[in-house]
C-alpha positions as CSV (number, residue, x, y, z in Angstrom):
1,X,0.0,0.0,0.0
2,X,1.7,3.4,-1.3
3,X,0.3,6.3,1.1
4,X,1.9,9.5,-1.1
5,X,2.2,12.6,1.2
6,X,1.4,16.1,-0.9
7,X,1.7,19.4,0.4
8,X,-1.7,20.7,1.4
9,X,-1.2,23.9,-0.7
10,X,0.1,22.8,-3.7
11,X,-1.9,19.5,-4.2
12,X,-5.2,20.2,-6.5
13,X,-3.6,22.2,-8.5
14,X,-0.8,19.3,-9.1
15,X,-4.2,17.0,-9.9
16,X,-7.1,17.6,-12.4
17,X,-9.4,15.3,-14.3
18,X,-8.2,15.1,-18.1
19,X,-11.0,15.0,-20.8
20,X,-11.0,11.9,-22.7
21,X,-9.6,11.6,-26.1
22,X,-10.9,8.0,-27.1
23,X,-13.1,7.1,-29.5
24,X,-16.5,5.0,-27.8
25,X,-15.3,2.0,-29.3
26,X,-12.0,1.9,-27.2
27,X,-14.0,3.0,-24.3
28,X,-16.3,0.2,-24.2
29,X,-13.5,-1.8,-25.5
30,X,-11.7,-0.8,-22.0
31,X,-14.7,-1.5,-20.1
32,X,-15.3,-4.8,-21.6
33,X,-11.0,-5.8,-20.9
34,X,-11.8,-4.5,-17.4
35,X,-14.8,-7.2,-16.5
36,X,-13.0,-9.9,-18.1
37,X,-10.0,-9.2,-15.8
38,X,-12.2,-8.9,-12.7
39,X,-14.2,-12.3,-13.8
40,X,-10.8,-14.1,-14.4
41,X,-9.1,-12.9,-10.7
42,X,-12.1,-13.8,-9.2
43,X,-13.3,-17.1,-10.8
44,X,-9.3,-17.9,-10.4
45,X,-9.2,-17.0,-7.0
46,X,-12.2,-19.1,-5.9
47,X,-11.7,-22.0,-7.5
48,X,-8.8,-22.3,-4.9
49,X,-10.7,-21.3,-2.1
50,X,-13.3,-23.8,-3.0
51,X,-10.7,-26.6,-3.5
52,X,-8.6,-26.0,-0.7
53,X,-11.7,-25.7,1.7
54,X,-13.3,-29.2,0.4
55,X,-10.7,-31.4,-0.3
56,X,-9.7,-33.1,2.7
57,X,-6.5,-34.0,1.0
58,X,-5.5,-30.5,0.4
59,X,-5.5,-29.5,4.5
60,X,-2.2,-29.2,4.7
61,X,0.2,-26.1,6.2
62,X,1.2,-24.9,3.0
63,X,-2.2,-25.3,1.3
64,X,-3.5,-23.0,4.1
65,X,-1.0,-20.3,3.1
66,X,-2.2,-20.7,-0.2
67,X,-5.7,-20.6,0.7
68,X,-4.7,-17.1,2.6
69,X,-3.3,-15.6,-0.7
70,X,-6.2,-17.1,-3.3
71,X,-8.9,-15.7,-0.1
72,X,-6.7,-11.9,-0.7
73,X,-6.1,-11.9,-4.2
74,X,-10.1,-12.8,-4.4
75,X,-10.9,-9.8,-2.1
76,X,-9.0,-7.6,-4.7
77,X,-10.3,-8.8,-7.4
78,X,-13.7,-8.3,-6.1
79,X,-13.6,-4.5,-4.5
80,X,-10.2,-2.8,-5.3
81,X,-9.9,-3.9,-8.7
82,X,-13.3,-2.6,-10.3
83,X,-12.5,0.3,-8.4
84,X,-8.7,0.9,-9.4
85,X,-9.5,0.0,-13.4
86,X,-12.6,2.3,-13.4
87,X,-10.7,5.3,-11.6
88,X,-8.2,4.8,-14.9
89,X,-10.3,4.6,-17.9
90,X,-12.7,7.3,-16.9
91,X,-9.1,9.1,-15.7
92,X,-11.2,10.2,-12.8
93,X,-12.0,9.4,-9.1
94,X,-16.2,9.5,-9.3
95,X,-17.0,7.5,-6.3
96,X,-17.1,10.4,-4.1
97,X,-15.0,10.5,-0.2
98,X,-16.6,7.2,1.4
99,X,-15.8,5.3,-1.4
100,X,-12.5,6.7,-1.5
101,X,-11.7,6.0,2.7
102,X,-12.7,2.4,2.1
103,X,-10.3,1.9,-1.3
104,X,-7.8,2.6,1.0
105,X,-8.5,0.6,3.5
106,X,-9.5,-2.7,1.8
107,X,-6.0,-1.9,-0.2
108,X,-4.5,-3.8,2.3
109,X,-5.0,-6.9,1.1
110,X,-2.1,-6.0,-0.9
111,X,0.1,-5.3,1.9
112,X,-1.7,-9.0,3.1
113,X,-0.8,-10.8,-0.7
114,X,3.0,-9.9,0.0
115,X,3.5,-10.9,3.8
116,X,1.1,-14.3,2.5
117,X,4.2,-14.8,0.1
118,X,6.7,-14.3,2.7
119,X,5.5,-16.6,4.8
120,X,5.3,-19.6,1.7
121,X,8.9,-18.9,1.4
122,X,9.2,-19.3,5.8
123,X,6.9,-22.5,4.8
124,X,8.9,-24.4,2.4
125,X,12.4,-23.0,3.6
126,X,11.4,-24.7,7.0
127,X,10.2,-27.4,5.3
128,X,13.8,-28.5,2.9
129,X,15.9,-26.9,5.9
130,X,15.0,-29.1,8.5
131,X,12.2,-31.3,7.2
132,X,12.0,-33.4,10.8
133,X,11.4,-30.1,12.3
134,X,8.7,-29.0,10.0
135,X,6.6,-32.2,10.6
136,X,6.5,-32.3,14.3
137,X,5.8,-28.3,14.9
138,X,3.7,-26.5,11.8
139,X,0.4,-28.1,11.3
140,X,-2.6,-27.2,10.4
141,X,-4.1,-25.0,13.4
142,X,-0.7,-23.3,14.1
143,X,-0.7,-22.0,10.1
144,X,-4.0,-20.9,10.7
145,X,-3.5,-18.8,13.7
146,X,-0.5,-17.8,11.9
147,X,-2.9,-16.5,9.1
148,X,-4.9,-15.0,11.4
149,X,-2.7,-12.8,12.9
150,X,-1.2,-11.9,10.0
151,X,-4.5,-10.5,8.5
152,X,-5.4,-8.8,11.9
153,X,-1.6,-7.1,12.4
154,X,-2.2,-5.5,8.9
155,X,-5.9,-4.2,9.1
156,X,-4.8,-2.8,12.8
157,X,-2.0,-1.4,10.8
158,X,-3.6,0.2,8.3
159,X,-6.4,1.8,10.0
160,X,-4.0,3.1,12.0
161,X,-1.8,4.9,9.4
162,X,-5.4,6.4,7.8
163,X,-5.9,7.7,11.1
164,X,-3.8,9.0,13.1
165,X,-2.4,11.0,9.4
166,X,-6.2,12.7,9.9
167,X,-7.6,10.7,6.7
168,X,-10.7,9.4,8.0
169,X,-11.6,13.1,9.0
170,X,-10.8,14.9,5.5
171,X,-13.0,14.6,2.0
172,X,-11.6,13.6,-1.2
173,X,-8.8,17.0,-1.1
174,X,-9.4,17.5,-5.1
175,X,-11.8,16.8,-7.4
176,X,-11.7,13.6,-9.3
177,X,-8.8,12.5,-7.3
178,X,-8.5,10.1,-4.7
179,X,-5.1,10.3,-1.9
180,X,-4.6,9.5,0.9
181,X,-2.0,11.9,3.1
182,X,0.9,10.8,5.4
183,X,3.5,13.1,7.3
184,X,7.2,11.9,6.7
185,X,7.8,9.5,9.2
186,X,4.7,7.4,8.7
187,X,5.8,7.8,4.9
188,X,9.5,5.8,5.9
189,X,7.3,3.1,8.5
190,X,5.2,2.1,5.4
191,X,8.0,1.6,3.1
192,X,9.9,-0.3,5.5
193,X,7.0,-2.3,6.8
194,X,4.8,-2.9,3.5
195,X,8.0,-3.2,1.1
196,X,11.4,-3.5,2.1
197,X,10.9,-5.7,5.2
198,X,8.8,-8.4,3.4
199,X,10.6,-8.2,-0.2
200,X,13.4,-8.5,2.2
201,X,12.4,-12.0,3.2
202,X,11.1,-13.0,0.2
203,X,14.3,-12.6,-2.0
204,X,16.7,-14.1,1.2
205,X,14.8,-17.3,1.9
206,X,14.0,-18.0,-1.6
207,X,17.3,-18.0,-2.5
208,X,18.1,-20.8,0.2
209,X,15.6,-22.8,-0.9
210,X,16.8,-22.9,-4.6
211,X,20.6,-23.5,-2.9
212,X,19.0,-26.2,-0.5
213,X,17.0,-27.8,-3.4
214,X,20.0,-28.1,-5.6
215,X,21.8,-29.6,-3.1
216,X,18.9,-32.6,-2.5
217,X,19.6,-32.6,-6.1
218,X,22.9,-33.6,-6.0
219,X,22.5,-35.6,-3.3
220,X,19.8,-37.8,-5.0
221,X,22.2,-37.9,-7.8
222,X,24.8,-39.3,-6.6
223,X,23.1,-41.8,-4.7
224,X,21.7,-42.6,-7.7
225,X,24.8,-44.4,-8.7
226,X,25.1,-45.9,-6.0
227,X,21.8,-47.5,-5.8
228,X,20.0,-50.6,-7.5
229,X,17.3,-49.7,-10.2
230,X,14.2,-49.8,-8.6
231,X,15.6,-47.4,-6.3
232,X,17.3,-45.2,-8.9
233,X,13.6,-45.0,-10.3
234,X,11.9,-43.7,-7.0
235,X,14.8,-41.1,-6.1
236,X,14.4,-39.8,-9.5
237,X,11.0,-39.1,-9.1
238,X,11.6,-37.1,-5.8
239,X,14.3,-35.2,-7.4
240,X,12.4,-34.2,-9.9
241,X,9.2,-33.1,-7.7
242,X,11.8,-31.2,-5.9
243,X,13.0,-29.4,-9.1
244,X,9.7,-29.2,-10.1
245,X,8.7,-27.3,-6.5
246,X,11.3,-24.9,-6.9
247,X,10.7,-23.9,-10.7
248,X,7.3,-23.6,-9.8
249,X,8.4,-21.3,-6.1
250,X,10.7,-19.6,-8.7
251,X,7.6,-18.6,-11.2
252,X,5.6,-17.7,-8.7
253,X,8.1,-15.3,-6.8
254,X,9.3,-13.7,-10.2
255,X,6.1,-12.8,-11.4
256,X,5.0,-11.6,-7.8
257,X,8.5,-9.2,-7.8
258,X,7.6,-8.0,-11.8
259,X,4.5,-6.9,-10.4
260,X,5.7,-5.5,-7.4
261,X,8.7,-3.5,-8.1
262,X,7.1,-0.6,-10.0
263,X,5.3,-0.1,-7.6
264,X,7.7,-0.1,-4.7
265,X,10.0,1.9,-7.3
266,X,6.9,4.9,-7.2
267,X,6.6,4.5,-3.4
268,X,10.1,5.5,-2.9
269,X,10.1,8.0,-5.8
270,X,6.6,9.5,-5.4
271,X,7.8,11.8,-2.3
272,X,10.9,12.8,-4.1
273,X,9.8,13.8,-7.9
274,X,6.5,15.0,-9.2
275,X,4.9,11.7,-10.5
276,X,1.7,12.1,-12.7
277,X,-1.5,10.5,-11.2
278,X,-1.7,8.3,-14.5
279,X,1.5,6.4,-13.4
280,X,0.0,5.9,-10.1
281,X,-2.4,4.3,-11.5
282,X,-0.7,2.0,-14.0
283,X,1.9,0.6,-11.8
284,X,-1.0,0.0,-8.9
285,X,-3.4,-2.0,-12.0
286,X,0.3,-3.7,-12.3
287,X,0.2,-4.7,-9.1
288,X,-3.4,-5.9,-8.8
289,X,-2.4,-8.3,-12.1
290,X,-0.8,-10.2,-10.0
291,X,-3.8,-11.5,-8.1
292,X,-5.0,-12.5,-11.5
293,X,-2.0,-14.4,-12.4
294,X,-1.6,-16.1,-9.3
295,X,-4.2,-19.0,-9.8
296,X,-2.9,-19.4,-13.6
297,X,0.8,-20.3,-12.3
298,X,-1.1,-22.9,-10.0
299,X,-3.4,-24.3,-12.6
300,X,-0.8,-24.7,-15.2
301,X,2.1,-26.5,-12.8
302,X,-0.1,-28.5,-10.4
303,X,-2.4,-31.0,-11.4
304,X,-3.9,-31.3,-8.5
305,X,-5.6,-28.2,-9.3
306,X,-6.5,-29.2,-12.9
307,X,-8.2,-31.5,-11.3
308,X,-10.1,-29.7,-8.7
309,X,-11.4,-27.3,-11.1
310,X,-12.9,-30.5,-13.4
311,X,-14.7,-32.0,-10.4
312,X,-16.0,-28.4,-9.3
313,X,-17.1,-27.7,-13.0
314,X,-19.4,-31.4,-13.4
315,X,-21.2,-30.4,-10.3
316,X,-19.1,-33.6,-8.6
317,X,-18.3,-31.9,-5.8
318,X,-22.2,-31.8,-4.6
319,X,-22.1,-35.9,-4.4
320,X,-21.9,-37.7,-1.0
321,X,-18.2,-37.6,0.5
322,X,-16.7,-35.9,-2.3
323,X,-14.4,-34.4,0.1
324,X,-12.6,-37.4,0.6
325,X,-11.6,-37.8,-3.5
326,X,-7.9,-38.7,-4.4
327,X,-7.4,-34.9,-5.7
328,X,-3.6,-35.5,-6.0
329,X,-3.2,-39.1,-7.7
């Protein structure tokens, strides 16, 4: 969440409301882009939730964290992203000051996405580092608590940054335009505690679990040569569903950072230079993407999900002790 601090003087005549230039076919063409994005992050988003939450197969640690990023990216999809995309193409903010208040405020379930990603890499670096460990302390109820507070820490956070800046007692400052304003240290705690702390942990641990899996690798390989066939045949198959884990990790985190940096890039620019409100607004749509793109990664590398999505389509999920399903043979 980028809170950008203008001075109070200078601000609405730094903002105005440009006329359109685009012919009604690209507008409606915009519009129609727009809903098809929405539908997608949405649809996408809950087809995880769904599977996750039936499946008994799928209750596992890591599937809850999951579940916590699908439940986020589907809460953007479904109020900050028609709000974000609509604010662009009519290059105006026409919701009016309530509207405005709760953009900002349901705008940290972005903050939410990128500690949820953190705490997959915490997950699975736990989980290669010191596997005997993982098993016997994270389950189930301890990632959900984990999720819990996670979500809670950040909506106490964010109401707090909206008001004790004065937000939640000032209208919409310009007309058409929708900011929220934050003094210079607040400014510094946001960067720090919605980019650079999280990114921070992302990048690190990520890059021991690719060091950690190649090592497995190696390991596997050489015992490999060392082993009788039938053997061979099984420890090939775990080292490559461990290559196949990290590739996947890697997509998932590269996409999340291509996403992410322009955004971080404006947040630690945006006090510094005059940035127009249009860029704003593209690298936060940027940024939203990435909900949409999330469940795609997933449905194209695990077919667990593939499969999911097939019994959920037929209407198979309504039958008696569909729950219990092999989802992941």
């Amino acid at each position: 969440m980028n809170l950008s601090e203008f001075n109070q003087s200078d601000r609405c005549k730094n903002f105005s409301c440009p006329l359109r230039s685009v012919s009604p076919a690209v507008y409606i063409l915009l519009y129609v882009c727009s809903a098809a994005v929405i539908l997608l992050t949405v649809c996408g988003n809950l087809f995880i939730i769904i599977s996750v939450f039936h499946f008994k197969q799928l209750h596992t640690p890591t599937n809850m964290l999951v579940l916590s990023l699908a439940m986020s990216d589907f809460f953007v999809g479904i109020s900050a992203m028609p709000l974000m995309l609509i604010w662009t193409i009519e290059s105006c903010w026409i919701f009016g000051r309530v509207f405005c208040g709760t953009y900002w405020l349901i705008s940290c379930l972005l903050v939410i996405s990128t500690y949820t990603i953190a705490q997959i890499a915490v997950d699975r670096y736990i989980a290669l580092s010191n596997p005997f460990l993982y098993m016997n302390i994270v389950s189930v109820r301890i990632t959900c608590t984990v999720i819990f507070v996670n979500w809670c820490a950040v909506l106490v956070y964010t109401i707090a940054i909206l008001y004790f800046n004065g937000n939640f007692k000032k209208s919409v400052m310009c007309p058409g335009e929708c900011f929220v304003y934050v003094n210079e240290v607040w400014s510094v705690i946001d960067i720090v505690a919605s980019f650079i702390f999280p990114l921070s942990v992302i990048i690190i641990l990520y890059i021991r679990v690719f060091v950690i899996a190649k090592k497995h690798a190696t390991a596997i390989r050489e015992l490999n040569n060392h082993t009788r066939p039938k053997t061979q045949k099984i420890t090939s198959h775990s080292m490559k569903s461990e290559r196949k884990a990290a590739k996947v990790l890697g997509i998932l985190v590269s996409i999340f950072l291509v996403c992410l940096l322009p955004y971080f890039i404006y947040s630690l620019l945006g006090n510094v230079i005059e940035i127009q409100t249009t860029t704003f607004q593209e690298v936060s749509i940027l940024f939203f993407l990435n909900s949409t793109i999330n469940p795609f990664i997933y449905a194209l590398f695990y077919p667990w999900f593939r499969k999911c999505i097939t019994i959920i389509i037929t209407l198979q999920i309504f039958q008696i002790d569909s729950a219990l399903i092999n989802v992941l043979s």
